[in-house]
C-alpha positions in Angstrom: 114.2 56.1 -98.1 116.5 53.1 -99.9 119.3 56.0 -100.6 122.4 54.5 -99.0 122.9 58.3 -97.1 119.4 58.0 -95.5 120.2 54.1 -94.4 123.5 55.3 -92.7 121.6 59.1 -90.8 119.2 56.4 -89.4 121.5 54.2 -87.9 123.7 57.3 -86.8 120.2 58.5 -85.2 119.9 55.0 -83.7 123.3 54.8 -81.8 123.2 58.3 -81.0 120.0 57.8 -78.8 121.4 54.6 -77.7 124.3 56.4 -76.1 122.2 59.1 -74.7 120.2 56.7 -73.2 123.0 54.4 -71.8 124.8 57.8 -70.5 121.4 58.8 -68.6 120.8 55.4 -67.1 124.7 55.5 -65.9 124.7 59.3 -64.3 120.9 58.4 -62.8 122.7 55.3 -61.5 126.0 57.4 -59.6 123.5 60.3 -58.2 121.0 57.6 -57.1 124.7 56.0 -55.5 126.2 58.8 -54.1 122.9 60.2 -52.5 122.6 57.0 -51.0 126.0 56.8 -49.4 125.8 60.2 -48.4 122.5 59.0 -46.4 123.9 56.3 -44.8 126.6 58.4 -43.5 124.9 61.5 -42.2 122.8 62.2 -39.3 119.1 62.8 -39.9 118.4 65.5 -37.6 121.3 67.7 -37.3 123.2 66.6 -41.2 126.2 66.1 -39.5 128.7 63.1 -39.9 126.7 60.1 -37.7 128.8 57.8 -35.6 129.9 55.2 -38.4 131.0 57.8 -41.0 132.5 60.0 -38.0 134.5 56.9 -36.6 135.8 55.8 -40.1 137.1 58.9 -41.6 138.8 59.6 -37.9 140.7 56.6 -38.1 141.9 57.3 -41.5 142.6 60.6 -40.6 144.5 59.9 -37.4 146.3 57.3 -39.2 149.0 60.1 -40.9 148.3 62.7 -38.1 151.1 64.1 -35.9 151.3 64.7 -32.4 149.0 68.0 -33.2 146.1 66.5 -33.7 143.3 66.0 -31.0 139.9 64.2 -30.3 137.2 65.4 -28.3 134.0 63.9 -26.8 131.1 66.5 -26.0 128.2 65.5 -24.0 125.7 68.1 -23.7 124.9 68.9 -19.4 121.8 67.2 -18.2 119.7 67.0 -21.4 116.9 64.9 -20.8 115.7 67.5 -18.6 115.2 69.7 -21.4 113.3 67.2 -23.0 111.1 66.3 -19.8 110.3 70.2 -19.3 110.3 71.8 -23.0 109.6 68.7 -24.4 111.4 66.9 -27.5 110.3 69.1 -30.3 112.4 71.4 -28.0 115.5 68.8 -27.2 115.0 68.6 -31.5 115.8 72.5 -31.8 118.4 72.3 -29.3 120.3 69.8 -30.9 120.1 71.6 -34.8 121.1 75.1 -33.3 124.0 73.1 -30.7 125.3 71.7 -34.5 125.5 75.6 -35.7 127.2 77.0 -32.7 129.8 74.3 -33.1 130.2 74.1 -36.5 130.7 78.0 -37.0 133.3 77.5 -34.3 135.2 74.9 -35.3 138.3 75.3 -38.4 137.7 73.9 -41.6 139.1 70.7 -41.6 137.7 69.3 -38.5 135.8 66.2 -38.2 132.0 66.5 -36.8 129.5 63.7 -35.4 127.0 62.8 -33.4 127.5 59.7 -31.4 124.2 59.2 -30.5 121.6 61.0 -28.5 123.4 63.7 -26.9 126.6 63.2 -27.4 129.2 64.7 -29.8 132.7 64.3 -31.0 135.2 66.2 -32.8 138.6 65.7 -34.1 140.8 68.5 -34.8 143.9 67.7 -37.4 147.1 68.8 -36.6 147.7 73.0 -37.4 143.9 73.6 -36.9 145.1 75.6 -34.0 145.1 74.6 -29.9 142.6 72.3 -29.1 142.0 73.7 -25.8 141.5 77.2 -26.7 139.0 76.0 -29.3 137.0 73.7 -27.4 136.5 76.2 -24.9 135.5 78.5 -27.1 132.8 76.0 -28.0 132.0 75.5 -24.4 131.6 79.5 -24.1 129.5 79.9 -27.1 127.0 77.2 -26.4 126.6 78.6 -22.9 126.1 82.1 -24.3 123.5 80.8 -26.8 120.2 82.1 -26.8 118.5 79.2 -28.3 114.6 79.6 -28.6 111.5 77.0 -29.2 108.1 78.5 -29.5 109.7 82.2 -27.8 110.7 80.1 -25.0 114.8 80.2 -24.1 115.9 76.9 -23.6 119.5 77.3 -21.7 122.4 75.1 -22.5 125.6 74.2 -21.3 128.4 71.4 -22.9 130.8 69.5 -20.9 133.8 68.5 -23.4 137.1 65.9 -22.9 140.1 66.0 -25.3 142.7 63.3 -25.8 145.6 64.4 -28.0 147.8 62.3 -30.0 150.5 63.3 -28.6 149.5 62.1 -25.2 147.8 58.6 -26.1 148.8 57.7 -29.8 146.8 57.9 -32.6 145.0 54.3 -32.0 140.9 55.6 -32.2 139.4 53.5 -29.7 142.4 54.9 -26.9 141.5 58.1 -28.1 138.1 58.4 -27.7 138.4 56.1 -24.5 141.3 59.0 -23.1 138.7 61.7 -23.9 135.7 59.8 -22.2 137.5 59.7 -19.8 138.0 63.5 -19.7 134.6 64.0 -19.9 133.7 61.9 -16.7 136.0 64.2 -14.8 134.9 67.4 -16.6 131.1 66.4 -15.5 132.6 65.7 -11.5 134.3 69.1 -11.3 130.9 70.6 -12.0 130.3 70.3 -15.7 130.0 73.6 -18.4 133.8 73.3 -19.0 136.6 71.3 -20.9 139.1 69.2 -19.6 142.2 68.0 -21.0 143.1 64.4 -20.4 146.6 63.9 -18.7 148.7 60.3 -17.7 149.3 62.0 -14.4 145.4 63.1 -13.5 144.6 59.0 -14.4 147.2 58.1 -11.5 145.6 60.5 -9.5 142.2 59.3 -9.9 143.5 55.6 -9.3 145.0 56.6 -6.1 142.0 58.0 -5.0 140.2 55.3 -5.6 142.3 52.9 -4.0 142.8 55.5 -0.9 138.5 55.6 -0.8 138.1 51.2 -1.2 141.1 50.6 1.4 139.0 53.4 3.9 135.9 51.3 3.4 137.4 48.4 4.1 138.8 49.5 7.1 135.4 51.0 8.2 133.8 47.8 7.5 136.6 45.9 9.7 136.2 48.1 12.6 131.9 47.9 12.3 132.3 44.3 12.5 
């Protein structure tokens, strides 16, 4: 025990451990990290992106993208009826097998979140391919689903609104704005269908709307 060779295997024993133990604490550390910041960035029910992650890597994406790229906003049609009549174990199923049918359709680099509740988005970089044709291939599929809860078919349709880059810039919040607004006119010209946001259908629906105030004013002029 006092040879000098047994002095020197015990303290190479000693910093050994030390180092295995330091290395364990560090890696138990960076899981117990990353798992966390994976949580705080993912949806609970579906795994998708949630809003906070989806908005944040968007904008950093967007950032370098050219006039290819697009966002989308998809609101599935009239969904708190199917959790009023099926119930929300039901809406539950719904939303998981909606996630499927869009992620299977979508290219590999897009971006995927919820928003919240019902409502979706996507962003498609430039070269994933048209953004129209894909998002109404989405629209198709999810229509064509045959999603089931308890051997009961619970029918589905999506109403989708795409702003490109092209058209608006690659600011986020006028992106997303653009394609909300998309989706309001997609849902008034009957919903179950994509609609592609355009300068010239927003001066359209202005002039409409002034058309429809200046008629009730006059109506109101004449009644009194």
């Amino acid at each position: 025990m006092a040879a000098p060779w047994w002095k020197i295997s015990l303290l190479e024993i000693f910093f050994n451990t030390m180092l295995m133990a330091i290395s364990t604490v560090i890696l138990i550390k960076d899981r117990s990290e990353k798992l966390h910041r994976v949580a705080s960035e993912t949806d609970v029910l579906t795994g998708i992106a949630n809003r906070r992650a989806f908005v944040e890597k968007t904008k950093n994406a967007a950032i370098g993208s050219d006039t290819g790229a697009a966002l989308a906003v998809l609101d599935l049609d009239h969904f708190k009826k199917i959790n009023d009549k099926y119930g929300h174990a039901a809406g539950d199923t719904a939303l998981i097998d909606f996630v499927n049918i869009v992620t299977k359709c979508l290219p590999r680099k897009a971006l995927f979140g919820r928003m919240g509740g019902e409502e979706f988005a996507v962003y498609l970089p430039s070269g994933s391919g048209e953004p129209l044709d894909i998002l109404e291939k989405v629209c198709k599929q999810v229509a064509e689903s045959n999603i089931q809860h308890n051997s009961t078919h619970i029918p589905l349709t999506l109403s989708i609104g795409i702003a490109t880059i092209e058209a608006v810039g690659n600011n986020f919040d006028t992106l997303f704005a653009s394609a909300d607004r998309a989706l309001y006119l997609a849902k008034q010209e009957g919903r179950n269908r994509v609609k592609l946001f355009s300068h010239t259908e927003r001066l359209r629906e202005m002039f409409n709307q002034q058309n429809n105030l200046a008629e009730q004013q006059t109506r109101s002029i004449q009644a009194s």
